[in-house]
N, C-alpha and C positions, 0 to 999 in steps of 0.2 A: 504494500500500500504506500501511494506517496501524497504529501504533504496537501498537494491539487487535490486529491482523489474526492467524488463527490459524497457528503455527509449528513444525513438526513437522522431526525430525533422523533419517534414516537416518544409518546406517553399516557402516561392513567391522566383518567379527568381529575384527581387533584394533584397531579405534576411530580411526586414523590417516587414513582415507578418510571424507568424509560428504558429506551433500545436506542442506543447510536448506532446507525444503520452504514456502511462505510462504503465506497461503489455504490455501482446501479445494481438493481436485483437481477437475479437469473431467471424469475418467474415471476410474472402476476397474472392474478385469476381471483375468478367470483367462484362461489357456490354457493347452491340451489341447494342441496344436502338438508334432510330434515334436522341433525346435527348443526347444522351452522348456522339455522336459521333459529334455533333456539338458542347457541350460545351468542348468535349477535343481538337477540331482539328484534331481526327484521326479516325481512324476506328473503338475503340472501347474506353471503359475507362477502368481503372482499378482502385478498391480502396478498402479500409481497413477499418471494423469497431471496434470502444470503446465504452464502456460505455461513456457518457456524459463527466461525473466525473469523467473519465481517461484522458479527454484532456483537455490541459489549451495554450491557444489562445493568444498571443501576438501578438505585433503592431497592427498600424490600418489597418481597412479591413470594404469594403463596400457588403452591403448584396442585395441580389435580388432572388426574389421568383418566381416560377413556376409549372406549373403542368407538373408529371412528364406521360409516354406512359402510366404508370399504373393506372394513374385517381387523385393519389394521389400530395397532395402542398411540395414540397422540395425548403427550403430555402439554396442557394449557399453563401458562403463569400469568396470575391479573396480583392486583394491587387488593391489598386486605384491607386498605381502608374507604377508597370508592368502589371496588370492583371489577374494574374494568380490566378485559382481557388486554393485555399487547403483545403476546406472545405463543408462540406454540410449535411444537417440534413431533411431526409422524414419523414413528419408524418406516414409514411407505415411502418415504423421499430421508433417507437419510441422511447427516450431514448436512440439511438446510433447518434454517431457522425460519418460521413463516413469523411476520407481523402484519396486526391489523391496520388494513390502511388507514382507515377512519382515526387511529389514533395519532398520524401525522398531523393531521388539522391543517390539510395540504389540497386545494380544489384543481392544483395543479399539478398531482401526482401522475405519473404517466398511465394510462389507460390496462384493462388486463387483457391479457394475449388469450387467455381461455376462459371459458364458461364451461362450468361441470357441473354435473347430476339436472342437467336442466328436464328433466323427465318432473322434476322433483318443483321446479319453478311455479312461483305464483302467475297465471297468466297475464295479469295484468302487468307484468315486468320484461320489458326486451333490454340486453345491451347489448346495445347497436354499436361500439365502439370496432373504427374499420379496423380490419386483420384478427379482431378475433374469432379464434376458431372455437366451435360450438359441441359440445358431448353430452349425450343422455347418460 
C-alpha cells in the first residue's frame, strides 16, 4: 500500500466502531437474500469487499455468527452500543472482509457490479446501475 493509495472510513451510527477501508474494493454487490434483508432492515443490502489486510477495525465491536441462505458461516461485527453492523466476513469468499456501504455515509460510492438472490427481491426494487450483472 502507498501513501496515494485511496482510503475510505465506515462507521457505526455513533462513530465509536469503524473500518478504514485502504484501495478500491474487489467487489461490490447488493443482496436480495432473506438474510440480508433482515440484518439490514430493508429490502436488500449492499456492500463492498477488501482484502482482509486492507481493513483495519477500530473501537469496540461485538461479533455474532450465522449461516448464511448459501449454506455457508458468516461472522457479523456491529457496535454494542448503536448496533449497527459495519462489518462481516463469509467463509464463502474467504480472505475478504465485506462492509456495509451505507455505513460510508458516501452517495458517491461506486455502484455494485452484482445483484444476488434476486429470486428473493422485493418487486418493487430494480438496480439498474449499468454493468451490473444480475443472479437468482
Amino acid at each position: 500500500m502507498t501513501d496515494s493509495a485511496t482510503q475510505r472510513i465506515a462507521t457505526c451510527r455513533c462513530g465509536q466502531f469503524s473500518a478504514t477501508c485502504i484501495g478500491e474494493p474487489v467487489r461490490i454487490s447488493v443482496c436480495h437474500c432473506l438474510n440480508c434483508q433482515r440484518r439490514s432492515g430493508s429490502s436488500f443490502a449492499a456492500q463492498a469487499r477488501w482484502p482482509d489486510a486492507q481493513v483495519v477495525l477500530s473501537g469496540d465491536s461485538r461479533a455474532w455468527t450465522t449461516t448464511l441462505d448459501s449454506g455457508t458461516p458468516a461472522t457479523f461485527r456491529f457496535c454494542p452500543e448503536c448496533g449497527s453492523t459495519v462489518v462481516y466476513a463469509s467463509e464463502g469468499m474467504p480472505g475478504l472482509t465485506a462492509v456495509a456501504i451505507g455505513a460510508f455515509a458516501d452517495p458517491d460510492f461506486p455502484a455494485p457490479h452484482y445483484s444476488v438472490y434476486e429470486s428473493r427481491r422485493h418487486r418493487w426494487v430494480t438496480i439498474a446501475a449499468e454493468g451490473t450483472e444480475h443472479y437468482d
